[in-house]
CHARMM internal coordinates of N, CA and C (Angstrom, degrees):
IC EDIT
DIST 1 N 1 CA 1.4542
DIST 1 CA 1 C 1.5263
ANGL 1 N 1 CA 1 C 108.65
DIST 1 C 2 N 1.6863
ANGL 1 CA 1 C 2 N 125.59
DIHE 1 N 1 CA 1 C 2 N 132.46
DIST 2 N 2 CA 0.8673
ANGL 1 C 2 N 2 CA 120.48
DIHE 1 CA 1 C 2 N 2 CA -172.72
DIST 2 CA 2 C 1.8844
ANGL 2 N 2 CA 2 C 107.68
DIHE 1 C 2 N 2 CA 2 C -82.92
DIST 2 C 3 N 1.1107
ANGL 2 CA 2 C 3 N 120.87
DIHE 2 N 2 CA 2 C 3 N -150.76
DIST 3 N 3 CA 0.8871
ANGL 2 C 3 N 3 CA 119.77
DIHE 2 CA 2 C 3 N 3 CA -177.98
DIST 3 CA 3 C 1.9311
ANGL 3 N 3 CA 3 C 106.02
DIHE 2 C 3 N 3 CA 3 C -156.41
DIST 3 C 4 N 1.2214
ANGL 3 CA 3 C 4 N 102.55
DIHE 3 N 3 CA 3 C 4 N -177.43
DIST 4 N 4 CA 1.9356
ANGL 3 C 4 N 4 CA 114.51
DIHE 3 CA 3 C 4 N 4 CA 166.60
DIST 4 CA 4 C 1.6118
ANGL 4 N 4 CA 4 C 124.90
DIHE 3 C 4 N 4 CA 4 C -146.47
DIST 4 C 5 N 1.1595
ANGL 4 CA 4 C 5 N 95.38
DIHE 4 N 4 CA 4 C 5 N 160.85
DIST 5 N 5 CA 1.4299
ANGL 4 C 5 N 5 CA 88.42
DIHE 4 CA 4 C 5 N 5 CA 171.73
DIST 5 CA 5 C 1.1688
ANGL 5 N 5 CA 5 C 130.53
DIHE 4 C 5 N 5 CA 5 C -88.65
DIST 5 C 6 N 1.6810
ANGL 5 CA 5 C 6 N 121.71
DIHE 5 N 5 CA 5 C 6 N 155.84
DIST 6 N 6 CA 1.5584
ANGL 5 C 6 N 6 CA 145.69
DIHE 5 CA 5 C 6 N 6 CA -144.15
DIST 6 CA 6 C 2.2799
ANGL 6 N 6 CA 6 C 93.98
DIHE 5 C 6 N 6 CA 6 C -68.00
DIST 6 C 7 N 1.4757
ANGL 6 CA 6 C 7 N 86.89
DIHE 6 N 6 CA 6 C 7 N -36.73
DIST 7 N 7 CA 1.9081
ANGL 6 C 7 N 7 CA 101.12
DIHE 6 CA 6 C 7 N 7 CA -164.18
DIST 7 CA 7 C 1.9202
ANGL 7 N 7 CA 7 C 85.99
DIHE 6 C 7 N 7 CA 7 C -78.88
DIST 7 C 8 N 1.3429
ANGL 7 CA 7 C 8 N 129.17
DIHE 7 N 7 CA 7 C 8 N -16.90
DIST 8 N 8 CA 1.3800
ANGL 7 C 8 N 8 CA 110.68
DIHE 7 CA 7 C 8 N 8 CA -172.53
DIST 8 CA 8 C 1.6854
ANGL 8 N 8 CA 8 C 116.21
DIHE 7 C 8 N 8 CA 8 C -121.92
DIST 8 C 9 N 1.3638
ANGL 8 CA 8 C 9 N 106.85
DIHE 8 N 8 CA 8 C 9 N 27.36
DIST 9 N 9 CA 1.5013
ANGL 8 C 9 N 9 CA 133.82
DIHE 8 CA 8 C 9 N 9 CA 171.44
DIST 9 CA 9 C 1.1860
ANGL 9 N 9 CA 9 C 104.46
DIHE 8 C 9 N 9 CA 9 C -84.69
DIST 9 C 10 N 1.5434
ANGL 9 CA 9 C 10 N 110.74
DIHE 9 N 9 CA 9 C 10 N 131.99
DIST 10 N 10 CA 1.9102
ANGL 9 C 10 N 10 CA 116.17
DIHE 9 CA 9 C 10 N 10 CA 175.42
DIST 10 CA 10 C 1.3961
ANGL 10 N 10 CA 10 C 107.67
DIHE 9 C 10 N 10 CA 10 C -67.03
DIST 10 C 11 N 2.2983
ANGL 10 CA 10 C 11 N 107.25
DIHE 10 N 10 CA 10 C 11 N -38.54
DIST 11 N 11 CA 1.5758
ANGL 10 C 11 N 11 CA 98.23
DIHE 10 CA 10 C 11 N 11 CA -176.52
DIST 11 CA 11 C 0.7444
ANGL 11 N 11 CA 11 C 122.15
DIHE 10 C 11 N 11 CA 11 C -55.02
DIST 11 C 12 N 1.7854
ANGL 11 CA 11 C 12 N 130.65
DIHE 11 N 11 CA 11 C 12 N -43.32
DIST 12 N 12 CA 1.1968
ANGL 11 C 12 N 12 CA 138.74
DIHE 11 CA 11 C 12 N 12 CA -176.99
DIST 12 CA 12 C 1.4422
ANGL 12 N 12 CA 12 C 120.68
DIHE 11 C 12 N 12 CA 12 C -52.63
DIST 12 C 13 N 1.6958
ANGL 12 CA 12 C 13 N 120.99
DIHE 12 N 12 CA 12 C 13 N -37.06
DIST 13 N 13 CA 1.4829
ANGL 12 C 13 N 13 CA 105.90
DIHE 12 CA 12 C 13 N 13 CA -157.11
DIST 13 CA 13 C 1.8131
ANGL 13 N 13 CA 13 C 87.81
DIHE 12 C 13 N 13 CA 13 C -95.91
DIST 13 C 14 N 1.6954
ANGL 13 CA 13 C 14 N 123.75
DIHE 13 N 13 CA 13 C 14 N -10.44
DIST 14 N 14 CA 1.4337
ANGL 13 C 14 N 14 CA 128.08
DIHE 13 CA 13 C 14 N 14 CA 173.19
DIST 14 CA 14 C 1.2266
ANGL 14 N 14 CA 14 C 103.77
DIHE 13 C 14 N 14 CA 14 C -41.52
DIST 14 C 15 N 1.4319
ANGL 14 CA 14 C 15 N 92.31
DIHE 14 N 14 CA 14 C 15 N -66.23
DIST 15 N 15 CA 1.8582
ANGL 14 C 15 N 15 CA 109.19
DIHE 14 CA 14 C 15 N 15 CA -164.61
DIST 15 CA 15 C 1.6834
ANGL 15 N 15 CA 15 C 97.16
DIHE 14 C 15 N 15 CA 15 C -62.64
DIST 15 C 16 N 1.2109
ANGL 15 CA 15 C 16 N 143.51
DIHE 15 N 15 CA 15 C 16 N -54.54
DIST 16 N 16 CA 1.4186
ANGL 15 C 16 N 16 CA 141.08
DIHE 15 CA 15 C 16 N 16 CA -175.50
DIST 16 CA 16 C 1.3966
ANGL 16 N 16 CA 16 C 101.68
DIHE 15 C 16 N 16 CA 16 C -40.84
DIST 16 C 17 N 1.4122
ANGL 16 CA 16 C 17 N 130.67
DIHE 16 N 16 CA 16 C 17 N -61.47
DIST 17 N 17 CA 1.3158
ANGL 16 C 17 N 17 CA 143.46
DIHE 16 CA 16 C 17 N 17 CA -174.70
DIST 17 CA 17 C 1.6915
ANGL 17 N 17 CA 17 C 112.53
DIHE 16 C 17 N 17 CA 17 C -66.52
DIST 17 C 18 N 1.0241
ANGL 17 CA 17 C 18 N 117.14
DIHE 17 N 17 CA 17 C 18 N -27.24
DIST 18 N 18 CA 1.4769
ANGL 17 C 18 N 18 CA 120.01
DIHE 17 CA 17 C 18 N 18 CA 179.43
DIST 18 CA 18 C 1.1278
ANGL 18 N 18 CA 18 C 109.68
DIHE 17 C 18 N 18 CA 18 C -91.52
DIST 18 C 19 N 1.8294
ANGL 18 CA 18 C 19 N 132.90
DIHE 18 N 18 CA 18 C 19 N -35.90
DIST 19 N 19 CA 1.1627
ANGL 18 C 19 N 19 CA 127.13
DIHE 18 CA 18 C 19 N 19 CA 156.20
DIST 19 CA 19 C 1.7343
ANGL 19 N 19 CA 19 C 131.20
DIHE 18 C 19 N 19 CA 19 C -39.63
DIST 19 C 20 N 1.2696
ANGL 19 CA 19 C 20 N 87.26
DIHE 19 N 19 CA 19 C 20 N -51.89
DIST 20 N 20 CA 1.5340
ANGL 19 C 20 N 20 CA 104.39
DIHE 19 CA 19 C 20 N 20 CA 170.51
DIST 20 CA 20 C 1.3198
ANGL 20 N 20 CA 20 C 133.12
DIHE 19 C 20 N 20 CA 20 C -50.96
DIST 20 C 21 N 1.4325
ANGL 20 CA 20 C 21 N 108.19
DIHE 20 N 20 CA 20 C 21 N -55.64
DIST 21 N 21 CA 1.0615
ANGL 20 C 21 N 21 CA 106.99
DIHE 20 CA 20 C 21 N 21 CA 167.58
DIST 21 CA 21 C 1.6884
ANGL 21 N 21 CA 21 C 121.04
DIHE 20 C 21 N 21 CA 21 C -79.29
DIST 21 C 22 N 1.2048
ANGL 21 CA 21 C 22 N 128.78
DIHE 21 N 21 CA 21 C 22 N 13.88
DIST 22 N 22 CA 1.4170
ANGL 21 C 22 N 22 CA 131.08
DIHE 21 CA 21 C 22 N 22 CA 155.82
DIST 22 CA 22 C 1.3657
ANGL 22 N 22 CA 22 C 103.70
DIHE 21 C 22 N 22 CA 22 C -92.26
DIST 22 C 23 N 1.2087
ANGL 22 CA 22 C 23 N 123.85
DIHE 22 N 22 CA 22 C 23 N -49.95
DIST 23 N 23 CA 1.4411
ANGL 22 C 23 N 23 CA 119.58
DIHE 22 CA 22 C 23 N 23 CA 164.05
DIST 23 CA 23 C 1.4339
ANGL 23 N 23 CA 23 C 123.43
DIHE 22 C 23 N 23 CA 23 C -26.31
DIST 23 C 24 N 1.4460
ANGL 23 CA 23 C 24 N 107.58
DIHE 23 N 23 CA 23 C 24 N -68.31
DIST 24 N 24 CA 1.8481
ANGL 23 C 24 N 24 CA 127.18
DIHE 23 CA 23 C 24 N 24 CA -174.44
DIST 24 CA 24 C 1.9590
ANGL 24 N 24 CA 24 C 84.27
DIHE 23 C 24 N 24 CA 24 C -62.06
DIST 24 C 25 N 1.1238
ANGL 24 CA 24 C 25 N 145.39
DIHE 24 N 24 CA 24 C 25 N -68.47
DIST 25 N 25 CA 2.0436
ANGL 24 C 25 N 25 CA 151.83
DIHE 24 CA 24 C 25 N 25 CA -168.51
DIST 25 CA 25 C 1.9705
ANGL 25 N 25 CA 25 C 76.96
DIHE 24 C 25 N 25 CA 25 C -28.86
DIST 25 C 26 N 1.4344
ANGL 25 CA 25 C 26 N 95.35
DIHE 25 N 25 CA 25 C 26 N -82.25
DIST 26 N 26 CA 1.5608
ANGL 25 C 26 N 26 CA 84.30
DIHE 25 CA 25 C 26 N 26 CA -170.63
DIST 26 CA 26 C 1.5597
ANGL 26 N 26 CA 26 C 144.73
DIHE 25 C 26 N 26 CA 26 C -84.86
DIST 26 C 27 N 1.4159
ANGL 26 CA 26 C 27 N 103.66
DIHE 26 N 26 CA 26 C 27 N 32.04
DIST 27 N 27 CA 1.5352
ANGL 26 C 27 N 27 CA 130.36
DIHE 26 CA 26 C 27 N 27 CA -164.72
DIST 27 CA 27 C 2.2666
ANGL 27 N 27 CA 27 C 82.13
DIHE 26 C 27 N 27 CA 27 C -110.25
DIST 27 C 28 N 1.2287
ANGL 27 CA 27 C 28 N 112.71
DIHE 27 N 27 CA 27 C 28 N -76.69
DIST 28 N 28 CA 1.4262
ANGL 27 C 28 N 28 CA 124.87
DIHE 27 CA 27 C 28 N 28 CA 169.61
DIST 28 CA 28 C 1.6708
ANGL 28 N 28 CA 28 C 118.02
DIHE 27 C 28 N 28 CA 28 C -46.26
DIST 28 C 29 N 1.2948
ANGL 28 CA 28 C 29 N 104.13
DIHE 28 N 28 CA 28 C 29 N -64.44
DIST 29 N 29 CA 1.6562
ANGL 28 C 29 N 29 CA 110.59
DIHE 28 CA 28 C 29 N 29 CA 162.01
DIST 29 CA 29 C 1.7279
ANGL 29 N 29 CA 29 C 103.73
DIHE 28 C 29 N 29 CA 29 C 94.51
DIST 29 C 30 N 1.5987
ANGL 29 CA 29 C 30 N 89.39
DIHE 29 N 29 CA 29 C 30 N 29.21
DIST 30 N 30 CA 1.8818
ANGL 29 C 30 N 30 CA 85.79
DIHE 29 CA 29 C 30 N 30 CA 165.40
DIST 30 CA 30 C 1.5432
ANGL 30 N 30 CA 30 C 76.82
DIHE 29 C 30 N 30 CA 30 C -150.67
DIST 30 C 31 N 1.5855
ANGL 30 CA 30 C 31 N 91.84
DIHE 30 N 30 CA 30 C 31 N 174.79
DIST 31 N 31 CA 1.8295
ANGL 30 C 31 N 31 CA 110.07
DIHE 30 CA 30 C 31 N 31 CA -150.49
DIST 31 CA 31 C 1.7791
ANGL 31 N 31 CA 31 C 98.88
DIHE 30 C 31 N 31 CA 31 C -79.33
DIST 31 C 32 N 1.1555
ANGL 31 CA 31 C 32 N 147.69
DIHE 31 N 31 CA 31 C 32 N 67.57
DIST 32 N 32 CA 0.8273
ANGL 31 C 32 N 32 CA 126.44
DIHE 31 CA 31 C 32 N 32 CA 128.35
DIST 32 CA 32 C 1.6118
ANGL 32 N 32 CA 32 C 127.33
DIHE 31 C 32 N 32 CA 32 C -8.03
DIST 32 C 33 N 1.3296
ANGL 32 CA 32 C 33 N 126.68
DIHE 32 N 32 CA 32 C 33 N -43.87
DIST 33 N 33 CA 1.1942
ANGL 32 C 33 N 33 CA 135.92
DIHE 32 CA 32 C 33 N 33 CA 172.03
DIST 33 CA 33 C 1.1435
ANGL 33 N 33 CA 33 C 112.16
DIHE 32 C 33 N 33 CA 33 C -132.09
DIST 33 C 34 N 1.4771
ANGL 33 CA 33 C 34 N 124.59
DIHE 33 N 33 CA 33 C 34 N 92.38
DIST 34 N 34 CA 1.4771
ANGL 33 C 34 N 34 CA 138.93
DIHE 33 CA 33 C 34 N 34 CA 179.92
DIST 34 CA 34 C 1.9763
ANGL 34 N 34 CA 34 C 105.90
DIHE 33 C 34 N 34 CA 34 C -51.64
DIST 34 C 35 N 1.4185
ANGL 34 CA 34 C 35 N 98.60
DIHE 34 N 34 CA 34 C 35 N 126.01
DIST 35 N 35 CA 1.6154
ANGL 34 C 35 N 35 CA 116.31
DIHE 34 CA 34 C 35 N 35 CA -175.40
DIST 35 CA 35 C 1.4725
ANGL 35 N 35 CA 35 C 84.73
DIHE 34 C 35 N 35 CA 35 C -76.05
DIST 35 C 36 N 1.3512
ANGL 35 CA 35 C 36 N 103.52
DIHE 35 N 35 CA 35 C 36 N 171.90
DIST 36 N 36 CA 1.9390
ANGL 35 C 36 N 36 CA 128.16
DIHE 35 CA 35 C 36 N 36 CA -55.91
DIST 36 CA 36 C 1.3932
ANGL 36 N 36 CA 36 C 107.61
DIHE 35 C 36 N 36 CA 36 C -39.04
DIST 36 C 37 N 1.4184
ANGL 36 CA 36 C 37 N 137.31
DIHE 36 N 36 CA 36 C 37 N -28.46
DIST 37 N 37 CA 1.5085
ANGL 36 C 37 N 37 CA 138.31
DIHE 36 CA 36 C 37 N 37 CA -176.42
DIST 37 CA 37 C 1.3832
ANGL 37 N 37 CA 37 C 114.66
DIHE 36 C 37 N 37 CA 37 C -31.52
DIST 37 C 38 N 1.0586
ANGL 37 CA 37 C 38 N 119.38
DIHE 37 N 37 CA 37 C 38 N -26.19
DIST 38 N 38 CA 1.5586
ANGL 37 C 38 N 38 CA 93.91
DIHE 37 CA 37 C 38 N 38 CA -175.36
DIST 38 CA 38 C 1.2154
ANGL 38 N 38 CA 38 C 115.43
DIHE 37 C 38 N 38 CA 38 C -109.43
DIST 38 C 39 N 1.2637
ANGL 38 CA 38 C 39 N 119.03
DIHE 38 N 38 CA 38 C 39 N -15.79
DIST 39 N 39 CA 1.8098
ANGL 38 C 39 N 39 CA 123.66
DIHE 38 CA 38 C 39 N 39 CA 162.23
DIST 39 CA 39 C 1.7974
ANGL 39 N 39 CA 39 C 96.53
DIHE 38 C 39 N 39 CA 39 C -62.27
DIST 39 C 40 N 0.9119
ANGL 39 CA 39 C 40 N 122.47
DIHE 39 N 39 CA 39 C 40 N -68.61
DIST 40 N 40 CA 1.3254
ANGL 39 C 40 N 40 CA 115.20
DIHE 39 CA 39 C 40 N 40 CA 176.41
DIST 40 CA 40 C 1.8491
ANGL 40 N 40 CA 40 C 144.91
DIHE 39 C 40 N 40 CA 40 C -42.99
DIST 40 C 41 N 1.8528
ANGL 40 CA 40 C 41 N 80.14
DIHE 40 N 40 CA 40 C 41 N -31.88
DIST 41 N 41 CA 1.7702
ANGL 40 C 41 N 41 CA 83.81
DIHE 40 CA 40 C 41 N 41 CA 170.42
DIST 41 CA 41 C 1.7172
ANGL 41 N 41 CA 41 C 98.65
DIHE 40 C 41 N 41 CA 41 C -94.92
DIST 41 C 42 N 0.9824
ANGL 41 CA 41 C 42 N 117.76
DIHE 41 N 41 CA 41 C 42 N -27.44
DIST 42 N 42 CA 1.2679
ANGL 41 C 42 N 42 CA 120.53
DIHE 41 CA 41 C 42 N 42 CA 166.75
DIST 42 CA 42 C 1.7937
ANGL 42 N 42 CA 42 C 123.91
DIHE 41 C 42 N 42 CA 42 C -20.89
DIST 42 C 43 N 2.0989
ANGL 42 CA 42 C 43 N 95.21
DIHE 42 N 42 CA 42 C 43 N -67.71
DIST 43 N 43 CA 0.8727
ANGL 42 C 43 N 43 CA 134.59
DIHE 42 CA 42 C 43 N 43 CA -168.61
DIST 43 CA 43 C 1.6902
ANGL 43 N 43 CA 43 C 108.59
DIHE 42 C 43 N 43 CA 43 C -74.10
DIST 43 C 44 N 1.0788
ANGL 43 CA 43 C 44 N 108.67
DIHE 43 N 43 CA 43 C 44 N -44.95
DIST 44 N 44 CA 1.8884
ANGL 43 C 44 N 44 CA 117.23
DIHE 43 CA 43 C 44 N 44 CA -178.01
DIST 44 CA 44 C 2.0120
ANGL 44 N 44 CA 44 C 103.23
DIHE 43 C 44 N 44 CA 44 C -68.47
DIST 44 C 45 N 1.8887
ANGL 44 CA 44 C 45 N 90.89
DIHE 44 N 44 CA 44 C 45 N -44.70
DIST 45 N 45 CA 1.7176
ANGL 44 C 45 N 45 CA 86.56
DIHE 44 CA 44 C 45 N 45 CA -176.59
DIST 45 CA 45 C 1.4233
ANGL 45 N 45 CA 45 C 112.00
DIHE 44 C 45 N 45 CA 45 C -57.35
DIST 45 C 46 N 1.1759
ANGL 45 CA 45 C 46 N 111.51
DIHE 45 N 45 CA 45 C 46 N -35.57
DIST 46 N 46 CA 1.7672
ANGL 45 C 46 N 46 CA 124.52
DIHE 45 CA 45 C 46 N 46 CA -177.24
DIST 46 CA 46 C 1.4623
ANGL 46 N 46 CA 46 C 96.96
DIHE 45 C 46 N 46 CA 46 C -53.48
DIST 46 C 47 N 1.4743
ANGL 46 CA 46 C 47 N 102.76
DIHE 46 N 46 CA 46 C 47 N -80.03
DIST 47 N 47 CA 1.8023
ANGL 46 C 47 N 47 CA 95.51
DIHE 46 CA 46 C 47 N 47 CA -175.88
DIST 47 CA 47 C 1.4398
ANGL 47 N 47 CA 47 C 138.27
DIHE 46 C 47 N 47 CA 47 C -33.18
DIST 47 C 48 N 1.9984
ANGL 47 CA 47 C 48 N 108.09
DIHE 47 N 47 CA 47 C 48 N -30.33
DIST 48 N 48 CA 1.2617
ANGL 47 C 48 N 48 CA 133.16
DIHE 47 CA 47 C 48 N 48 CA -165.13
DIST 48 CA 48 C 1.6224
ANGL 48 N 48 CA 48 C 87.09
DIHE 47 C 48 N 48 CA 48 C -79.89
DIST 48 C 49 N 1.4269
ANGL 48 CA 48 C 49 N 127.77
DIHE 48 N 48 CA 48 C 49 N -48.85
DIST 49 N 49 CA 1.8830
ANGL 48 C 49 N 49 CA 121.78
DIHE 48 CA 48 C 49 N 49 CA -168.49
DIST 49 CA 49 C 1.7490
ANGL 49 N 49 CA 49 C 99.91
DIHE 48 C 49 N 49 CA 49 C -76.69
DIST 49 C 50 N 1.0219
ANGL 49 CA 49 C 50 N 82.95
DIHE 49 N 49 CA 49 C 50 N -45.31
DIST 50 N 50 CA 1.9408
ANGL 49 C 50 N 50 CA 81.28
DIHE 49 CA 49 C 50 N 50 CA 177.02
DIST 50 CA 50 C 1.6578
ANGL 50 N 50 CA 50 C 120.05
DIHE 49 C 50 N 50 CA 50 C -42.86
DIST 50 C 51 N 1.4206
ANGL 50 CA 50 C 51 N 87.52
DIHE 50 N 50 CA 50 C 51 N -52.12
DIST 51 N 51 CA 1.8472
ANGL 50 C 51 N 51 CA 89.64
DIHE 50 CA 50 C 51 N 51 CA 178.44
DIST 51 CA 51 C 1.5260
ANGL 51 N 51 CA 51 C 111.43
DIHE 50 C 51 N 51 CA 51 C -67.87
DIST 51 C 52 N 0.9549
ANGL 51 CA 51 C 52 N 154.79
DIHE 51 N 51 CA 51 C 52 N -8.15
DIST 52 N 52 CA 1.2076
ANGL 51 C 52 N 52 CA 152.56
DIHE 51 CA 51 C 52 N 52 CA -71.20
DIST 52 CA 52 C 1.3302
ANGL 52 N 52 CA 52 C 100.32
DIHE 51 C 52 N 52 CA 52 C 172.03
DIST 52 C 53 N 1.3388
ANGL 52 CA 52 C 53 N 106.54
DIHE 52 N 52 CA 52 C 53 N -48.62
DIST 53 N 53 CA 1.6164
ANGL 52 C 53 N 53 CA 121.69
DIHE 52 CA 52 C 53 N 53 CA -163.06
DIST 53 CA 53 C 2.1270
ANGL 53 N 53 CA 53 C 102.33
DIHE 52 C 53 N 53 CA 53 C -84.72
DIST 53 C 54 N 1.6762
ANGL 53 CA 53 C 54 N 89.17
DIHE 53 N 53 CA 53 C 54 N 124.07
DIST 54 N 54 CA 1.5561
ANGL 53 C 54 N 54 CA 108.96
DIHE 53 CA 53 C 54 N 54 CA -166.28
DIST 54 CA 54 C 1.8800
ANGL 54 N 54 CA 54 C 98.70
DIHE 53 C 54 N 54 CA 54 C -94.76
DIST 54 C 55 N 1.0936
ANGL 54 CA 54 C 55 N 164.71
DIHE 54 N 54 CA 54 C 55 N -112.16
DIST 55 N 55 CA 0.9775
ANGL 54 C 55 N 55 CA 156.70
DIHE 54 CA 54 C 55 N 55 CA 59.00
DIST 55 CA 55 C 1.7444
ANGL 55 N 55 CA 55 C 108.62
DIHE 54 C 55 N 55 CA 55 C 103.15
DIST 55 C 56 N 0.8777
ANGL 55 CA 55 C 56 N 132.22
DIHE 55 N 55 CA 55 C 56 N 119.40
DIST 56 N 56 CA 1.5933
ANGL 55 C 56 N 56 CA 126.81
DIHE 55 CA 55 C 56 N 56 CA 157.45
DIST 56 CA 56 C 1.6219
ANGL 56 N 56 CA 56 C 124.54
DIHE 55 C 56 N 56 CA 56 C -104.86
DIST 56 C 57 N 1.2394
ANGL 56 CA 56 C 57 N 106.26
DIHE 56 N 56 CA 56 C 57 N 158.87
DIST 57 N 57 CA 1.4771
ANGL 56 C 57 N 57 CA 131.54
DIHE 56 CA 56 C 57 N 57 CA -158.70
DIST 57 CA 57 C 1.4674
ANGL 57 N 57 CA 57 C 106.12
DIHE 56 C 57 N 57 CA 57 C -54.66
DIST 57 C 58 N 1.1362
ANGL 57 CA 57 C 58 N 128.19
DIHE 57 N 57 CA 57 C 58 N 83.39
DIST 58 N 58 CA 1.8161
ANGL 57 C 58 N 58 CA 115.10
DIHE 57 CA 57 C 58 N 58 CA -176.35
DIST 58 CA 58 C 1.5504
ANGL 58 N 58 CA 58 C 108.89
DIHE 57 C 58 N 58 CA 58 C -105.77
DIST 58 C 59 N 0.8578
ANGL 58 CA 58 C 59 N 136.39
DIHE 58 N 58 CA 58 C 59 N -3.49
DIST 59 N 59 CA 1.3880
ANGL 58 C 59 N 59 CA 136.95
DIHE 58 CA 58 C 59 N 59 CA 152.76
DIST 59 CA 59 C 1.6578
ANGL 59 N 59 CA 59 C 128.17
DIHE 58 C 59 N 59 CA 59 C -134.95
DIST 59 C 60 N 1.1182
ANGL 59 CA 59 C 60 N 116.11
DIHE 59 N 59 CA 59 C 60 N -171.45
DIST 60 N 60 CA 1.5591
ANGL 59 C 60 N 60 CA 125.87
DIHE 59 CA 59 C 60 N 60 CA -176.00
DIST 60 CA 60 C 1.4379
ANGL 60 N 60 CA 60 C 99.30
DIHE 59 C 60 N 60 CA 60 C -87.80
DIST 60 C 61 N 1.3677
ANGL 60 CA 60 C 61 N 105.16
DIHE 60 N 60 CA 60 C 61 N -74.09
DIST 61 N 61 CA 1.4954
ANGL 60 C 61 N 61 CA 123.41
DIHE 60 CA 60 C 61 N 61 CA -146.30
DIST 61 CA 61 C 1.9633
ANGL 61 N 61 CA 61 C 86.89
DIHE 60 C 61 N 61 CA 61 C -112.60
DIST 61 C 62 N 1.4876
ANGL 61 CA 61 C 62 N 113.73
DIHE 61 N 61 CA 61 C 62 N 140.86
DIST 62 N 62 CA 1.2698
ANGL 61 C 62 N 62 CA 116.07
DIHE 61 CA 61 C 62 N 62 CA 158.48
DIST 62 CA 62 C 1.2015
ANGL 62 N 62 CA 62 C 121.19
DIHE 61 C 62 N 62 CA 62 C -56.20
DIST 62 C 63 N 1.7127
ANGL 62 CA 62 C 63 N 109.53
DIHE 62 N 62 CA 62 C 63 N 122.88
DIST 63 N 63 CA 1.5339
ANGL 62 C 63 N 63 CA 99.96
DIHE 62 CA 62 C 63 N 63 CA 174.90
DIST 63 CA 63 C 1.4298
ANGL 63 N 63 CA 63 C 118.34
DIHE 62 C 63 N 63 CA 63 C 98.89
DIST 63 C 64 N 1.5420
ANGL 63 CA 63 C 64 N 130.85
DIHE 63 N 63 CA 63 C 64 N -28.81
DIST 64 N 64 CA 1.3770
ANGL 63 C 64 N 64 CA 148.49
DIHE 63 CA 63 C 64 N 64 CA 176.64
DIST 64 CA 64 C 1.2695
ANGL 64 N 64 CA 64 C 118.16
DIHE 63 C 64 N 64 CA 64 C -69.68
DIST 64 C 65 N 1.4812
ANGL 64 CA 64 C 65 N 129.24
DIHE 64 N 64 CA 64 C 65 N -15.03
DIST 65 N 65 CA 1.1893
ANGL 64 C 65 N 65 CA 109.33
DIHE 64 CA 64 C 65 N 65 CA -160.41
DIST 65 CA 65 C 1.4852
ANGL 65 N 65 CA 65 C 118.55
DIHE 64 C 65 N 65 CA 65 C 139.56
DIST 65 C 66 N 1.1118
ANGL 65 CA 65 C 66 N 127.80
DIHE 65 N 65 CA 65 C 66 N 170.67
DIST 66 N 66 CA 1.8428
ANGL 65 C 66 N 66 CA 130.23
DIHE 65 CA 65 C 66 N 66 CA 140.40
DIST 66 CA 66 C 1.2486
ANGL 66 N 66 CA 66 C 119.06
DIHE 65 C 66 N 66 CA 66 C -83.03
DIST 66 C 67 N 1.5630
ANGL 66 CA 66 C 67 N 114.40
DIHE 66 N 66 CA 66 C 67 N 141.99
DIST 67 N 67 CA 1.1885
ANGL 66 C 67 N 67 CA 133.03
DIHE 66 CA 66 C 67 N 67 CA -172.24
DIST 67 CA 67 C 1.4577
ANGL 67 N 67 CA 67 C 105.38
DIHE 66 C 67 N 67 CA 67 C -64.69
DIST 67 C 68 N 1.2425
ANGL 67 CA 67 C 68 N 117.02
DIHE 67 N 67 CA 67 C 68 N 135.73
DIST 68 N 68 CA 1.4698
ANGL 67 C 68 N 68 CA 118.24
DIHE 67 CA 67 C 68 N 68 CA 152.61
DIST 68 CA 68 C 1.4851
ANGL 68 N 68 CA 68 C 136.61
DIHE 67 C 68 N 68 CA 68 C 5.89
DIST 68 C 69 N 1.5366
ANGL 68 CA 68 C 69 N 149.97
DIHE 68 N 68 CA 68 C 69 N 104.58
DIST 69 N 69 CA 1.4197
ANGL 68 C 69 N 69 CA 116.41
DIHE 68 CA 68 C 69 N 69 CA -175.46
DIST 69 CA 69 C 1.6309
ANGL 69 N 69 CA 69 C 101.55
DIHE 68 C 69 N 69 CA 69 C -87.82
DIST 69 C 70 N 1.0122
ANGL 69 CA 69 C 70 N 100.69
DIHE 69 N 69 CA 69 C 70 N 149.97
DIST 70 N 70 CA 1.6207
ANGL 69 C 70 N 70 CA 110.29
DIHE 69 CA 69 C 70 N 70 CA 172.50
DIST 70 CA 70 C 1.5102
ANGL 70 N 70 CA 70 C 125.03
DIHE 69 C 70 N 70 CA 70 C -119.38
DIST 70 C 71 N 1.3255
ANGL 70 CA 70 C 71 N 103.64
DIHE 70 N 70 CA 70 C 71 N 114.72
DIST 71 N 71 CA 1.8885
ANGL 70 C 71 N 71 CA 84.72
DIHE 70 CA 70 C 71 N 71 CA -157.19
DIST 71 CA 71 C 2.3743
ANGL 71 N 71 CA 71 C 92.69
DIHE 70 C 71 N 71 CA 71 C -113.78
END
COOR INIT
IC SEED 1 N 1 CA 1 C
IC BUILD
């Protein structure tokens, strides 16, 4: 099974973008992302790429290599 890289994963750039914008909610300090909603759509979008997701993470960067082993 081949694999892809970590920078060309949808979960990855989800979660980058969903961080952020909880970041910026409490950087500003009004709801940009109305509570509980965004832990939750957060949480369902995650599940929705996960199921979804063909391929696992074998490197960082396209083209670089294999990822790290981590034992």
């Amino acid at each position: 099974m081949t694999g892809k890289a970590l920078f060309t994963s949808k979960i990855f750039w989800w979660n980058v973008i969903a961080g952020g914008l909880q970041v910026a909610t409490w950087a500003v300090g009004s709801g940009l992302i109305p509570q509980p909603y965004g832990v939750a759509v957060q949480s369902i979008v995650n599940i929705i790429l996960r199921l979804v997701t063909t391929e696992p993470i074998t490197s960082v960067l396209p083209g670089v290599g294999p990822a790290p082993k981590t034992t």
